[in-house]
LOKEPA-982002 format. One line per 8 residues: number of its first residue (from 0); their letters; for each residue x, y, z of C-alpha. Coordinates in Angstrom, 1 decimal, decimal comma, always signed. Example, Ala and Ser with C-alpha at 12.3 -4.5 7.8 and 13.67 -1.06 7.14 Angstrom:
<pts>
0	as	+12,3/-4,5/+7,8; +13,7/-1,1/+7,1;
</pts>
This chain:
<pts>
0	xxxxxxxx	-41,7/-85,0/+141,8; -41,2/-85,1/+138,3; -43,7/-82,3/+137,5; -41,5/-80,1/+139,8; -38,6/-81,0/+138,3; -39,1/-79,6/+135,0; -40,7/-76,6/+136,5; -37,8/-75,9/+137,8;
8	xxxxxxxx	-35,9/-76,8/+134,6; -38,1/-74,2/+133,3; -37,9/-71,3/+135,2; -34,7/-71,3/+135,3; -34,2/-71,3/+131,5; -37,0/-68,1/+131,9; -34,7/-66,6/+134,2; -31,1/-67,4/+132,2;
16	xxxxxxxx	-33,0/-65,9/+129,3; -34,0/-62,5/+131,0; -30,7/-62,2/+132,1; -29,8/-62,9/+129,0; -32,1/-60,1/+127,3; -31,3/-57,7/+130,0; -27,1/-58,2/+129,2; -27,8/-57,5/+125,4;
24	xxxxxxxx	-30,4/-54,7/+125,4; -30,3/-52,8/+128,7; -27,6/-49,7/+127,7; -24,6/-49,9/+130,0; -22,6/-47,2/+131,2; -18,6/-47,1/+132,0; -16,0/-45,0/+134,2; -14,2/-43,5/+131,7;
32	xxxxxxxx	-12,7/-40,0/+130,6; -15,1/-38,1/+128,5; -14,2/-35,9/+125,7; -12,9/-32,0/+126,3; -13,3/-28,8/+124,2; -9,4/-28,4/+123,0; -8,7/-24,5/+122,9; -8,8/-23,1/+119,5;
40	xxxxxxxx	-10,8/-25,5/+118,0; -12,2/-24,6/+114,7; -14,7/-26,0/+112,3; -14,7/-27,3/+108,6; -17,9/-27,9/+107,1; -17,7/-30,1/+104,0; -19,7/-31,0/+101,1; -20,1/-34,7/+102,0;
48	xxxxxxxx	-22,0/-33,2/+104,7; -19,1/-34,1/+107,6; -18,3/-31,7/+110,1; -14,8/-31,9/+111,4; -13,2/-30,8/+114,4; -9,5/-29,4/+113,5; -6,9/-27,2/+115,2; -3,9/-25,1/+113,3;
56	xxxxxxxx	-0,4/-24,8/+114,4; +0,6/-21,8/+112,7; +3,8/-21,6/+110,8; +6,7/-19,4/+113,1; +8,9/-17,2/+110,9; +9,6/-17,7/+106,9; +6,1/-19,9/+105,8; +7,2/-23,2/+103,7;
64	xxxxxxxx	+5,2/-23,6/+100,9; +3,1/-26,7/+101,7; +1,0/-27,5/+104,8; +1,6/-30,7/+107,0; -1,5/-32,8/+107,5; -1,7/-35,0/+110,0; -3,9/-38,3/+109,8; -4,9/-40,6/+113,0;
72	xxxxxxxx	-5,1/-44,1/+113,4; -8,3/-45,7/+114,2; -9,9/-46,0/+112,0; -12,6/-42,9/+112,9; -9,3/-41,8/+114,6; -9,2/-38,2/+117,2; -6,8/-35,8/+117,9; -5,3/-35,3/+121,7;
80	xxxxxxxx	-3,9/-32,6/+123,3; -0,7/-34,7/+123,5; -0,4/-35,1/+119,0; -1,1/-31,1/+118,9; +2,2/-30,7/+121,4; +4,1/-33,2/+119,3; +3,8/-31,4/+116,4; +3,9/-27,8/+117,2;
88	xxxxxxxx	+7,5/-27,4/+116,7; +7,2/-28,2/+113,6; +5,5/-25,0/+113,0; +9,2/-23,5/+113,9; +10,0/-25,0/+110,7; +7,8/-23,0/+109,1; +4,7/-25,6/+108,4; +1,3/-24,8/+109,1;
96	xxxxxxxx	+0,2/-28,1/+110,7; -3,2/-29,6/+110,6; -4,6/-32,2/+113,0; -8,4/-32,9/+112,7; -10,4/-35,6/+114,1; -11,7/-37,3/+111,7; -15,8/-37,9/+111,2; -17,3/-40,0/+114,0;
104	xxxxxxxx	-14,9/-39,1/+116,4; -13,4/-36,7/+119,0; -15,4/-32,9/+118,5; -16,1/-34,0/+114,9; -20,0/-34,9/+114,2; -21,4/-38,5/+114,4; -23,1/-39,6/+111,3; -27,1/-40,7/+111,6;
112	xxxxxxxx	-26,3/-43,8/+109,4; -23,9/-45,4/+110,3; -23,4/-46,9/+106,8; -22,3/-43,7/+105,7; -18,8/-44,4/+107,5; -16,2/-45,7/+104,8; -13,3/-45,8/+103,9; -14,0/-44,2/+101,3;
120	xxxxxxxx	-16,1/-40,9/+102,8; -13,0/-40,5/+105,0; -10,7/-39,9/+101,9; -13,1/-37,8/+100,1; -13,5/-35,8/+103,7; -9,3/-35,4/+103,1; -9,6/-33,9/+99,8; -12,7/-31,0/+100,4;
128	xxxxxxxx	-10,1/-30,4/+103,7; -7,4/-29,9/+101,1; -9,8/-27,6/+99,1; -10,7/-25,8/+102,2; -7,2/-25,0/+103,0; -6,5/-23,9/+99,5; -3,5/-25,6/+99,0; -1,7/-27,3/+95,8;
136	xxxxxxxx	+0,0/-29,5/+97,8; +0,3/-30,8/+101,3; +2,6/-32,6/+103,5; +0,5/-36,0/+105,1; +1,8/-37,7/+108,0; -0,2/-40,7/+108,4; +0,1/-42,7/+111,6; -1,1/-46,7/+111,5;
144	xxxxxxxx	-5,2/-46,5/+109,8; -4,1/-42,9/+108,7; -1,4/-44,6/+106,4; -3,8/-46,6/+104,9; -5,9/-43,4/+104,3; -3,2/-41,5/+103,1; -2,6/-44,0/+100,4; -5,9/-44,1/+99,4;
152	xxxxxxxx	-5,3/-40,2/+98,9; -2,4/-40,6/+97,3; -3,7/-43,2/+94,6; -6,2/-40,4/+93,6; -4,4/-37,1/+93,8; -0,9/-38,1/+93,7; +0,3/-34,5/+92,3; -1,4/-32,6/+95,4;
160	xxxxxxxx	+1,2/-34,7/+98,1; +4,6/-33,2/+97,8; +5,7/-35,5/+100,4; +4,4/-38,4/+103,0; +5,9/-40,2/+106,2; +4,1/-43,5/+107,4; +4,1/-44,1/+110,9; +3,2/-47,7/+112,0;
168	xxxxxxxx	+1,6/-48,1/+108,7; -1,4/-50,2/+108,5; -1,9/-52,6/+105,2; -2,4/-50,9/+102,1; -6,4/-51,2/+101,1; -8,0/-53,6/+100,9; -5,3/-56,0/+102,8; -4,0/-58,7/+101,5;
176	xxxxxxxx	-4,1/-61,7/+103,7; -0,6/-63,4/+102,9; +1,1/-60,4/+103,9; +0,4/-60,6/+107,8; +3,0/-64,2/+108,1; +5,4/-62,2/+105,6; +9,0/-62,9/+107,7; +10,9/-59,4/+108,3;
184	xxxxxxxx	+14,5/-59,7/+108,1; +16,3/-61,0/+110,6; +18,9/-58,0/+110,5; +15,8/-55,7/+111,3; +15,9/-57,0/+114,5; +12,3/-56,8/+115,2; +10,3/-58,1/+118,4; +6,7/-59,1/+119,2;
192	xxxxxxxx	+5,1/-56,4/+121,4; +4,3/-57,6/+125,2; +0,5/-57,8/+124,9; -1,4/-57,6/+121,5; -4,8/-56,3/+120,6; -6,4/-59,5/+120,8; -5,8/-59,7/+124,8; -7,4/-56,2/+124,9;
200	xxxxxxxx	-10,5/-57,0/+123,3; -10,8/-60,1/+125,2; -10,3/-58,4/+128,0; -13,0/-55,2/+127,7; -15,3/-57,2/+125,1; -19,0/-58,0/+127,2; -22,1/-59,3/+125,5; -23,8/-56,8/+124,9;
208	xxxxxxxx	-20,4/-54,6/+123,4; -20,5/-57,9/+120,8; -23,9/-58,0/+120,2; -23,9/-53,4/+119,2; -20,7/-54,3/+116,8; -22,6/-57,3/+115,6; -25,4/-55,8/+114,6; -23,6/-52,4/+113,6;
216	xxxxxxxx	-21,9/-54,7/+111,3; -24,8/-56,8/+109,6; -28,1/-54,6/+109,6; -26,1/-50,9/+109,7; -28,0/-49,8/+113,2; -27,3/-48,6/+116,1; -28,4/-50,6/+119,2; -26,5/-48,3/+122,0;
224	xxxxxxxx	-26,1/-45,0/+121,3; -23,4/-43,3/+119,8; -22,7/-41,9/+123,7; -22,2/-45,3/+125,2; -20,5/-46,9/+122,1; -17,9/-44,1/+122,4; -17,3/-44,6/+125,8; -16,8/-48,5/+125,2;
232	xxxxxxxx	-14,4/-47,6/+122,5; -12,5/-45,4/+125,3; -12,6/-48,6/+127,5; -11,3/-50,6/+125,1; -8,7/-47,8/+123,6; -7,3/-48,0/+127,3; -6,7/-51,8/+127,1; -5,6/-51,1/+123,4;
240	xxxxxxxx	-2,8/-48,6/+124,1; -1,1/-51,5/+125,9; -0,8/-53,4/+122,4; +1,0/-50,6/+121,1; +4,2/-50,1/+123,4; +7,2/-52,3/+124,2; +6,8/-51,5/+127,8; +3,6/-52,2/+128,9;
248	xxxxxxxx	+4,3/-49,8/+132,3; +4,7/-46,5/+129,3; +1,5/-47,3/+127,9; -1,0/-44,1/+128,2; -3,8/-44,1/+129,7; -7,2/-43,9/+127,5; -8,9/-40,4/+126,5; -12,7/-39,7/+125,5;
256	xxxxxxxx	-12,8/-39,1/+121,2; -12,8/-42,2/+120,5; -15,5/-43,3/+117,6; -16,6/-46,5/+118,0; -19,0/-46,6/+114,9; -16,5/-45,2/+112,6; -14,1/-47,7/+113,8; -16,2/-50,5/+113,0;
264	xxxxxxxx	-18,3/-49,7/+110,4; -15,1/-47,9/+108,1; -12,8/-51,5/+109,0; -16,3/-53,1/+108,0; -15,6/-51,1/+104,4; -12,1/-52,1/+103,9; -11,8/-54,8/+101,4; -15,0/-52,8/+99,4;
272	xxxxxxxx	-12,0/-49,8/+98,8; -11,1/-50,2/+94,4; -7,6/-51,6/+95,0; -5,3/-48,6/+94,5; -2,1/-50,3/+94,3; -1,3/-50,1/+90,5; -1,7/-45,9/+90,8; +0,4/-46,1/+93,8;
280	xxxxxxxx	+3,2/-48,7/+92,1; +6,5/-46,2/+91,2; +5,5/-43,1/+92,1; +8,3/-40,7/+93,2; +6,5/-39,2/+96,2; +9,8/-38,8/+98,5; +8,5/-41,4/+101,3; +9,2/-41,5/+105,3;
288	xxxxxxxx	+8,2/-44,9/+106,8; +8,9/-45,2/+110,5; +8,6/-48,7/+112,2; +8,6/-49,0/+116,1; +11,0/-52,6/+117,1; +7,8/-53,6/+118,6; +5,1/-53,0/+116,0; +2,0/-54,8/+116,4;
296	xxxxxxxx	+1,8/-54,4/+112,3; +2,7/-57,3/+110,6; +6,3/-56,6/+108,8; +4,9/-57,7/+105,3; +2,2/-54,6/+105,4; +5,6/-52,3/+105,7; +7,3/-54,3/+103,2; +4,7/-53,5/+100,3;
304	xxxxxxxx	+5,3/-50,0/+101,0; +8,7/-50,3/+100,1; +7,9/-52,1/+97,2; +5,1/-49,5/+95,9; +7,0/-46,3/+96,5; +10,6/-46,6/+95,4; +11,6/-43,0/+96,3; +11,5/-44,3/+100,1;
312	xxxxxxxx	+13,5/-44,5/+103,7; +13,0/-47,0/+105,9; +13,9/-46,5/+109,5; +13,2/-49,3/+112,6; +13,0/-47,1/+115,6; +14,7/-49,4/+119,0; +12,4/-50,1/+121,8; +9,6/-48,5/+120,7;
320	xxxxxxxx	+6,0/-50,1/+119,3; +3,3/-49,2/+117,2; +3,0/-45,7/+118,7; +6,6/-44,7/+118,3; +5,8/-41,0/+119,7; +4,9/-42,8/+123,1; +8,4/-43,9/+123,7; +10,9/-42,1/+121,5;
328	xxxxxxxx	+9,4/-38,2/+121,3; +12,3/-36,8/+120,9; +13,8/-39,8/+118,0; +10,2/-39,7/+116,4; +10,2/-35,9/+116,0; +14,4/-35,7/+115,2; +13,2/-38,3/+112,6; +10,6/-36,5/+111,1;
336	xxxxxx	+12,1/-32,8/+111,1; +15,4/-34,6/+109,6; +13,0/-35,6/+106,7; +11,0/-32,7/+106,0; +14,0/-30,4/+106,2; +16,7/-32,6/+103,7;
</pts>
């Protein structure tokens, strides 16, 4: 009786640990939207050796000097048909507007090594783009991880930027710690989004998701390929986009693009970034920073904006969150043209 006992004991440890192996390493597949061909796509080929996907809104009429370059969150962020229509009439302006996806994600080519996505790469990337375009100076509008890029950018080639608006701007790299229980103002009036981007990871996070990031993270290897990473990264985006609207019912629903090894694997370079704040501290850069009410983004990663560039507007946009465009297109563009025109 005994014998039988632990036999059974046994085999059902064998069997817990096949499932087990099967839940890590068999590849899994999910019902998502895969990535499209956007019309006019076009091609950069750079010297780091990153292909990148872009399209180019034209300037209408009398041509402003400087280009507008728009940067993605993400990190490894991608460009939807839905930024290129927000945009474009800022091309009626006169801007030539850029919106690329960045390496590792949307049309844009997936890196071997993994390793090879940093922080770093992706602002090197954003100046052979600048070169490319020929360009003194650009415009950058940099939305949540793109704000973060851009002041990476702007730390290193602060007399190519004639201007810069942050959108839901992420920490300044690499993040300082104390800032995320920084306390906004009480006058600002600001409000804890409805669901937050911990729930959505909980939510579309399996084993075997943990297990790819995991080891993404601590050997710099791919265990799924970059196909089914991307379309868990899609899965999770759709979750995600919840986290950044006050009205959880606005929220949009997921697109293929999204990177998932340039998300984790550039967050995994943040605090290796050289700290850039003392180029950044007092430069006259005229400065746009846009905060939705409901920002997941903790106030004190906006506040040392305000305190680095001094030439700077701050404007809290009502019931929206972190993706302002989502729920105030016509206030986020009104905003932005206001700006760019003054």
């Amino acid at each position: 009786m005994k014998k039988n006992f632990f036999q059974l004991i046994k085999y059902a440890l064998l069997l817990t640990l096949v499932a087990f192996m099967l839940a890590v390493f068999m590849p899994r597949s999910y019902d998502v939207p895969q990535m499209h061909k956007r019309n006019g796509t076009q091609y950069w080929e750079l010297q780091t050796g990153s292909t990148i996907a872009y399209t180019l809104v034209p300037a209408k009429g009398p041509k402003k000097p400087f280009p507008i370059i728009y940067l993605q969150g993400g990190p490894g962020g991608f460009i939807s048909d839905r930024n290129i229509e927000m945009f474009a009439p800022l091309s009626e302006d006169g801007f030539d507007i850029y919106l690329y996806d960045q390496i590792g994600s949307g049309l844009s080519d997936r890196l071997p090594n993994i390793k090879d996505y940093t922080a770093d790469r992706h602002k090197i990337d954003l100046e052979e783009i600048i070169q490319k375009i020929g360009t003194t100076q650009v415009i950058l509008i940099g939305q949540s991880w793109g704000a973060s890029l851009a002041a990476l950018f702007i730390a290193d080639n602060p007399e190519k930027v004639e201007s810069v608006v942050f959108t839901g701007p992420g920490s300044i790299l690499p993040m300082r710690e104390e800032l995320k229980s920084a306390n906004p103002p009480d006058s600002l009036n600001l409000r804890k989004p409805p669901y937050s981007n911990m729930e959505a990871i909980d939510k579309s996070a399996n084993i075997r998701s943990e297990v790819v990031s995991f080891w993404a993270k601590s050997f710099g290897h791919k265990l799924a390929s970059d196909k089914e990473a991307d379309d868990f990264q899609t899965s999770l985006n759709h979750e995600q986009n919840k986290a950044t609207v006050c009205d959880i019912s606005k929220a949009l629903k997921a697109e293929g693009g999204g990177g998932f090894y340039a998300q984790v694997m550039t967050a995994r370079s943040f605090n290796e970034v050289i700290d850039p704040r003392q180029r950044l501290r007092g430069l006259k850069i005229p400065v746009l920073i846009m905060k939705g009410q409901c920002d997941n983004q903790p106030w004190g990663f906006v506040n040392e904006y305000l305190e680095l560039f001094p030439n700077h507007q701050l404007i809290i946009v009502p019931d929206a969150g972190h993706a302002i465009s989502v729920e105030q297109p016509e206030l986020y563009l009104k905003i932005i043209r206001e700006f760019l025109n003054q």
